[in-house]
C-alpha positions, 0 to 999 in steps of 0.5 A: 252622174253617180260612178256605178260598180259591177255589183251595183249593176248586177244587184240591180238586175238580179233583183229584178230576175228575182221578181216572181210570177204571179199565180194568175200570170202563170195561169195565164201562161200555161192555158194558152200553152195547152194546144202545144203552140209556143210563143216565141221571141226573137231578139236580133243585135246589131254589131255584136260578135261571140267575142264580146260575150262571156257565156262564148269566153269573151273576157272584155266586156261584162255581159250577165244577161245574156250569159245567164240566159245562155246557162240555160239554152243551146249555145251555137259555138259556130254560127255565122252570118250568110250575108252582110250588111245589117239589111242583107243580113235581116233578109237571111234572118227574116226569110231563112233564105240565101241573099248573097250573092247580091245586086245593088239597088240605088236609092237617095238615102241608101248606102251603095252597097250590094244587097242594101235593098228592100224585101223580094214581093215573093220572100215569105217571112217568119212573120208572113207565115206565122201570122197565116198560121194564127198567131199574134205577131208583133215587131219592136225596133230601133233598127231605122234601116228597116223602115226606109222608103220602101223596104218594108221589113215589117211585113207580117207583123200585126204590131209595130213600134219603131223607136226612132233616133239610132245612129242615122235616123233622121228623126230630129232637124234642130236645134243645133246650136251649141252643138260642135261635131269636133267634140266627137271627131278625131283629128284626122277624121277631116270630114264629118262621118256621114255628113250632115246625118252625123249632126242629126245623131248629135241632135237627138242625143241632146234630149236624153236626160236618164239612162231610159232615154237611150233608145236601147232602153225604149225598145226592151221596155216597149217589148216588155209593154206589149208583153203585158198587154197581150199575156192574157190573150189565149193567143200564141205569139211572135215577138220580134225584137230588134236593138240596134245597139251596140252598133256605132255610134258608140256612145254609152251612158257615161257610167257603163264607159267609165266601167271600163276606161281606166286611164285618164283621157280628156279629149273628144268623145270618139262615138265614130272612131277612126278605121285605123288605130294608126292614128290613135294613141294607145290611150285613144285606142284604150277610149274606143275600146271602153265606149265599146264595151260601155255600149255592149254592158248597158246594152246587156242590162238593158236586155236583162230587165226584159228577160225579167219581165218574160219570167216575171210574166210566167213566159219561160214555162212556154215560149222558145227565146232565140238569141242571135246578131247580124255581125260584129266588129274589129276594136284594133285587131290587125291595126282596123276598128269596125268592118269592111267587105274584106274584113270577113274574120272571126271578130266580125263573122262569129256570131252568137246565137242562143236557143232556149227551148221551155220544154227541156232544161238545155243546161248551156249545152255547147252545140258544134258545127256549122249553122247559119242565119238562114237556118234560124226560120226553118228551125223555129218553125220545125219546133212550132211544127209549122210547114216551112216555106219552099222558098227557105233554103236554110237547113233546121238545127232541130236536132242539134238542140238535144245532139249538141252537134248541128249538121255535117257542113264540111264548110260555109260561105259568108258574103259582104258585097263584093267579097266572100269568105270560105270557112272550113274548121282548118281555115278560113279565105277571104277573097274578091268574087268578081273583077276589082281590086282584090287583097286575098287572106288565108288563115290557119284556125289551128295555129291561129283561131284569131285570125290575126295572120295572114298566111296566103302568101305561102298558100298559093295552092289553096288561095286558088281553089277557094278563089275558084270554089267562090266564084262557082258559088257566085255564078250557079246562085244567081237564080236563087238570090235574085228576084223581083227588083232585079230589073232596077239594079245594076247588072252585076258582073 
């Protein structure tokens, strides 16, 4: 393939951004904006932290697109996820309700992790409840864990597509020859990740011939495709759009990786890198971190030719776009790639969440304070002046988009299975909830915003209180978290 440039890259999106409306698309969008029913699109990454963002100071990883929707919206400096991983994650987000802490739930094909379950029959989605109040609801994903046996993430959704062949998705059998896993392992990866699912990825990936093929690419073309079709509708809508990218496997076209890999490297192509720098070489490390950045670029881009096809199509004078992930990831930080139930740190927990509103220039107004997943449900629906669910119990940030300071929370938790995290603006500890082996963290945000010191050592006193604090937490929030499956997961303890 051609070696691509920034400016290249950036011509390319701008001309498209540049492209627009038409007077019939415009009229189109401003008569069923009448009734004062915006529409809304809700775009959700996987694995996408503030700090991999330029528009939130990331210095890394060149993201336009979303820095140029930021230039124009309310940007969250200090949300963070309620609940951890991808499908807990999305129950918070879907329902604006508390999920952790969570129980297990055993199926065949299904990480043992608590919270990896389906949807409680009694959670009420944004979905559910704008469909009831008449508008158009649609879904477009390459998220596979949404559609396992069972789980049912599209509920309420009137349209859905899934765009198959992300990271464990069993989409392809074969064929396999000619295909050696080793070209994509380290040395010390002894096994294959995942087992025989990794072999699948290597499959699908194997009938990729352009940059459209990524299944990144199909899913913001498949959005912008059900926008054109439905524009003329005089019909508000929802459009819920979910890109599993830049989740693992990190594998970018190879244009984006070279943007960023600057010493020469010639050995396995690391899409499943290690849990530990440890292993790698400062090269190695160097090849992890472009693959990365590579995926987060093209990602971006990708995302911008969308954001193109909204003003292309007269949509930014009457629909609210919200921006947000479910968690990111550590490249190196304190010797650890990826995440874990104790890696609840600012890499992994900080995430970004970008509210544009199309009744109000927003100008990136920096809008300080606590907010959570849980809080995006009742805050779009405030906006649409829609009844919000009794069964929400996140807090609208409706006023903040205009105040520039969300609410008072003096401090949040954040859980991933069996570990949780308490965050003050002083500092953030991490610790066990429930009986296992236990490594606790304290870190001062003043000294050390990074979160690369682990103080707890010479924090005795306040390790203490927290550990106390969140295992309170754990044991009065039972009775919101737990619901109709409860009777087939294990008892947790």
């Amino acid at each position: 393939m051609n070696q691509i440039s920034r400016r290249g890259l950036l011509g390319g999106i701008a001309g498209a951004v540049a492209a627009k409306p038409s007077p019939a698309q415009k009229a189109s969008a401003v008569r069923y904006a009448k009734d004062n029913r915006l529409n809304v699109i809700f775009v959700v990454f996987d694995t996408w932290s503030t700090h991999w963002m330029g528009c939130y100071g990331g210095e890394v990883a060149w993201t336009p697109s979303v820095d140029a929707l930021a230039a124009k919206s309310a940007v969250f400096v200090d949300a963070y996820p309620e609940n951890l991983y991808t499908p807990p994650a999305r129950r918070s987000i879907y329902t604006g309700r508390q999920t952790f802490p969570s129980e297990r739930w055993q199926m065949w094909n299904l990480p043992v992790q608590r919270g990896w379950h389906p949807l409680f029959v009694e959670d009420v989605t944004l979905s559910e409840k704008l469909l009831d109040v008449n508008w158009t609801t649609a879904l477009v994903s390459d998220l596979g864990h949404s559609f396992q046996p069972g789980f049912n993430y599209h509920r309420g959704f009137k349209s859905w597509r899934w765009v198959r062949g992300q990271e464990v998705d069993q989409f392809e059998t074969g064929p396999t020859k000619g295909i050696n896993p080793r070209d994509f392992l380290h040395e010390s990866q002894k096994t294959i990740p995942a087992a025989g699912l990794f072999m699948l990825y290597l499959v699908s990936r194997q009938f990729r011939r352009t940059e459209d093929d990524w299944a990144v690419a199909q899913t913001f073309d498949q959005a912008s495709s059900w926008l054109e079709r439905n524009v003329e509708d005089n019909q508000p809508f929802y459009l819920h759009v979910e890109s599993y990218s830049p989740h693992e496997y990190w594998d970018p076209p190879d244009e984006y990786y070279r943007l960023y890999m600057k010493s020469n490297y010639d050995g396995p192509r690391l899409i499943q890198a290690p849990d530990s720098t440890s292993v790698l070489t400062p090269v190695e490390l160097e090849h992890v971190r472009a693959l990365y950045s590579g995926l987060v670029t093209f990602t971006d881009l990708r995302f911008g030719r969308f954001l193109a096809k909204i003003e292309q199509l007269g949509l930014m004078e009457n629909t609210i776009i919200v921006v947000t992930s479910d968690h990111g990831g550590l490249l190196g930080e304190q010797g650890v790639i990826h995440k874990s139930e104790g890696t609840l740190r600012t890499q992994v927990t900080n995430v970004p969440l970008i509210v544009y509103y199309p009744l109000e220039n927003l100008g990136g107004r920096r809008v300080k304070g606590f907010v959570q997943h849980i809080d995006i449900v009742p805050t779009i629906l405030e906006l649409l002046g829609a009844e919000i669910p009794s069964r929400v119990t996140g807090q609208s940030f409706k006023e903040a988009l205009w105040s520039g300071t969300a609410s008072k929370r003096d401090s949040i938790i954040t859980g991933a299975g069996n570990f949780g995290s308490i965050r003050t603006p002083e500092f953030n500890y991490i610790g066990r909830w429930n009986a296992g082996p236990n490594a606790e963290q304290v870190y001062d945000l003043k000294k050390d915003p990074l979160e690369l010191t682990n103080i707890v050592s010479s924090q005795s006193s306040l390790a203490a209180a927290c550990r106390q604090k969140l295992t309170s937490y754990v044991e009065e929030s039972w009775q919101i978290t737990r619901g109709n499956l409860s009777r087939n997961m294990e008892t947790a303890t």
